[in-house]
N, C-alpha and C positions, 0 to 999 in steps of 0.2 A: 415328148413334144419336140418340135421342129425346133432351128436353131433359127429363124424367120417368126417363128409364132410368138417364141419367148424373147427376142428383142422385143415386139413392141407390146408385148405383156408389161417386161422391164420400163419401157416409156411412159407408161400411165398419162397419156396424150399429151406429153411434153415432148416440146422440141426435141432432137437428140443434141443439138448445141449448148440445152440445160443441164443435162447430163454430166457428172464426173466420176461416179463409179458404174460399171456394168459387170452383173455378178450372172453369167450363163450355166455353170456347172449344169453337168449331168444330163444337158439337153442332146440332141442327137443330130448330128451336122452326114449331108449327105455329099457321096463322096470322098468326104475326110478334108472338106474345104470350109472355111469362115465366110460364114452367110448372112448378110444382115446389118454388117459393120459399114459404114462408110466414113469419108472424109467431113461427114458434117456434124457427128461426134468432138467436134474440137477442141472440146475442152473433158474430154475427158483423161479422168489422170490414175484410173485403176479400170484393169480389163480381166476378169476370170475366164477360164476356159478350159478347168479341171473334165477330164474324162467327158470330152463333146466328141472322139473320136477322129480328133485331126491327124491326117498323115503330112501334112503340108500349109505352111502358114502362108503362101504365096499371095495368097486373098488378102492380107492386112493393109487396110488404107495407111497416109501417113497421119499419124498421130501426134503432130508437134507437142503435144503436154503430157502425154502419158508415162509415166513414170514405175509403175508396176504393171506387170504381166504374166498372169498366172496361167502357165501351161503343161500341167504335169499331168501322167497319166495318159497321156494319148500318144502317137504310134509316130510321131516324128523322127527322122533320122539324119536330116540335112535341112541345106536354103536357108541358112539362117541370115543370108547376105541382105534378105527385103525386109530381115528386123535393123540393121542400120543404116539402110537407106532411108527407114521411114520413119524409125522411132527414135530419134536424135537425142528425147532427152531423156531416156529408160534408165532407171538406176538401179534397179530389183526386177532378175527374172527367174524365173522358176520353170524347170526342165525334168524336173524329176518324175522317174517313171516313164521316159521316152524308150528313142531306140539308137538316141548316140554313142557309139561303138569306138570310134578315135578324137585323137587330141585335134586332128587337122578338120576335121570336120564345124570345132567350135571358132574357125579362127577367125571369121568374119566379124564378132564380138570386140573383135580387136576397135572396130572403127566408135563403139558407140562407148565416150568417152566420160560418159558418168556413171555408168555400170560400177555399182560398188557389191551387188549381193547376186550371187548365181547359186545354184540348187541344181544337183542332177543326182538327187538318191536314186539309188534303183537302177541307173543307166551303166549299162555293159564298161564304159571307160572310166567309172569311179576302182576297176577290177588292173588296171592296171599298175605295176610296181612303183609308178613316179610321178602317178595322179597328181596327186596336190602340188609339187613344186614344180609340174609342167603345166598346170593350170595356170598358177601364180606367177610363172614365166614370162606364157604366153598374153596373159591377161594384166598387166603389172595395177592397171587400176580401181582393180579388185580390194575390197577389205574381206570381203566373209566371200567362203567356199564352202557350202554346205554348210553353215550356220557357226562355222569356225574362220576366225582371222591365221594368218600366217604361222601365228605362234602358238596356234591351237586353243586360241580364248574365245570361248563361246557367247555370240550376240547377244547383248541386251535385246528386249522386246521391244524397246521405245526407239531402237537404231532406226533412225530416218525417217521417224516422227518428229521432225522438229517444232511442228506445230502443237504436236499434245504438251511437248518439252516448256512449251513457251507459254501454254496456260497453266501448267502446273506449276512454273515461277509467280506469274500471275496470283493465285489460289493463295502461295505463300505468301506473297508478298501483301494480298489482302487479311490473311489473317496473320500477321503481324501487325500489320496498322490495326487494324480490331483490338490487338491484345495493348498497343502502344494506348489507344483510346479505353480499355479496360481500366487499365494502371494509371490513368494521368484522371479516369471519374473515382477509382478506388483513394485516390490522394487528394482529389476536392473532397470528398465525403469526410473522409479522416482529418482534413481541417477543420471542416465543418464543426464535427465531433468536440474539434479540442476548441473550437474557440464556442460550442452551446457550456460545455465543461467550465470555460475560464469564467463566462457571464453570469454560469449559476455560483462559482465560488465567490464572485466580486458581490452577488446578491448576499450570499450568505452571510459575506463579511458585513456590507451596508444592516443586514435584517439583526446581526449581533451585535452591530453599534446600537441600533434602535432600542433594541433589548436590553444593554446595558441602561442605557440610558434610563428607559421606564426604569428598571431596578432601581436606580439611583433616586429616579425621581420617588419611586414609593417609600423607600428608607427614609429621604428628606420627612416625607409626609409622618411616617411614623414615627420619628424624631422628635415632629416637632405636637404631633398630637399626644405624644408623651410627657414633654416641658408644659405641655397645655392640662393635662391631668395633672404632673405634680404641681401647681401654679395654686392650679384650685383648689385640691387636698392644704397646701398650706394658709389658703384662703379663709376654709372653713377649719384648721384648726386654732386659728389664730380669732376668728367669731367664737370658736366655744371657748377660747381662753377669756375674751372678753366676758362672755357670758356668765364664766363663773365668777368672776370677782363682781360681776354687777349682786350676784345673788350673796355673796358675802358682804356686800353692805347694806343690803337689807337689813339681813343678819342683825349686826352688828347695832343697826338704826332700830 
C-alpha cells in the first residue's frame, strides 16, 4: 500500500487536526519522499515511518507538537537540517538502520533543543572508535544514546512518559485512600463488636441479678412454707394431746 492510501486508511474520516499518533510502517513511499503528511496534522505528537523506504525527509511539514519520530530502517544519509527547522519540540528520534556514515552529518540536531533520546543502531557511525563521547559532545542535550545515558545506564521504558508516570501515582494514591477507608470500616466494625459485646455482658449481669433475685424470692417462699408445716404439725400435736387426756377422763368418770 501506497504511503497516500494508508494515510487516510490511518484517518478513519477524521480530521487530521484530530489526530496525535500516525503509525505508517511498512507502507511504500514513492521516490523515497514522505507523502501524505501535511501542516494540518498539528497536533500530532508521534509520527512512525519504520521501513517506508525514505531516502530523504525533505517532505516533513512543520510539526510544532510532535515529539517522537520513528525513522529507522530506511536509506537516509543526510538533510537533517529540515528536522530542526520544523520540528522544534522533538525530544525522541530514532535513526536506526539508516545510512549515516559521520559525526558531521548529524550536526544540524544540534538546534533542536529538547532532543533527549537518539537511536542509530545499525548506522555505519555507531563503527567509529569515539562514537558515543562524540555524540555526547556534539549533542550535550542528549540523555540516552542508543538506549544508554553517558554512564552507560540503560533507559527505563516509562522515560518520557510522564503522563503514564502521573497516572500510575494517581492509581496509588487511590488505592491508598481505598486501603485508608478499608482500615478506618475494619475499626467501626471492631467497635461495633466490643460495644454488642459490652451490652450483652451488662444484659447478663442485669439477667443474674433477676436470677438471684427469683432464687431468693423461692427460698423465702420455702422458708416460710416450712415454719407453715411445722406450725401445723405442732397444731395437731397438741389436739391429740388434748385429746387424749379428754379420753382419760372418761376413764376415770
Amino acid at each position: 500500500m501506497d504511503m497516500n492510501k494508508r494515510v487516510n486508511l490511518e484517518l478513519r474520516h477524521r480530521p487530521p487536526s484530530e489526530v496525535k499518533e500516525l503509525v505508517l510502517d511498512n507502507c511504500r513511499s514513492d521516490d523515497g519522499k514522505i507523502e501524505g503528511i501535511t501542516a494540518e496534522f498539528s497536533n500530532l505528537e508521534l509520527l512512525s515511518l519504520i521501513n517506508v523506504g525514505l531516502s530523504s525527509v525533505a517532505e516533513i511539514p512543520k510539526l510544532d507538537k510532535l515529539k517522537k519520530l520513528e525513522l529507522s530502517d530506511n536509506r537516509i544519509s543526510g538533510g537533517l537540517e529540515v528536522l530542526a527547522e520544523r520540528l522544534v519540540n522533538l525530544t525522541h528520534l530514532n535513526l536506526s538502520g539508516n545510512k549515516f556514515k559521520d559525526i558531521s552529518t548529524l550536526e544540524p540536531l544540534k538546534k533542536l533543543p529538547q532532543l533527549k533520546s537518539l537511536d542509530l543502531f545499525n548506522c555505519e557511525v555507531t563503527n567509529l572508535g569515539d562514537y558515543r563521547e562524540s555524540i555526547f559532545k556534539l549533542l550535550p542535550q542528549l540523555t540516552y544514546l542508543d538506549g544508554y545515558d553517558i554512564d552507560d545506564c540503560e533507559a527505563s521504558d516509562s522515560d518520557g512518559e510522564g503522563d503514564i508516570v502521573d497516572d500510575e501515582d494517581d492509581e496509588e494514591g487511590e488505592s491508598e485512600d481505598f486501603e485508608d477507608e478499608e482500615e478506618e470500616d475494619d475499626e467501626e466494625v471492631v467497635a461495633e463488636e466490643e460495644e454488642d459485646e459490652s451490652g450483652e455482658d451488662e444484659d447478663g449481669e442485669v439477667n443474674g441479678d433477676l436470677d438471684s433475685e427469683d432464687e431468693e424470692d423461692e427460698e423465702e417462699e420455702d422458708e416460710d412454707e416450712d415454719e407453715d408445716s411445722t406450725a401445723a404439725k405442732g397444731e395437731k400435736r397438741k389436739r391429740d394431746v388434748e385429746d387424749e387426756g379428754d379420753d382419760d377422763e372418761e376413764e376415770e368418770d
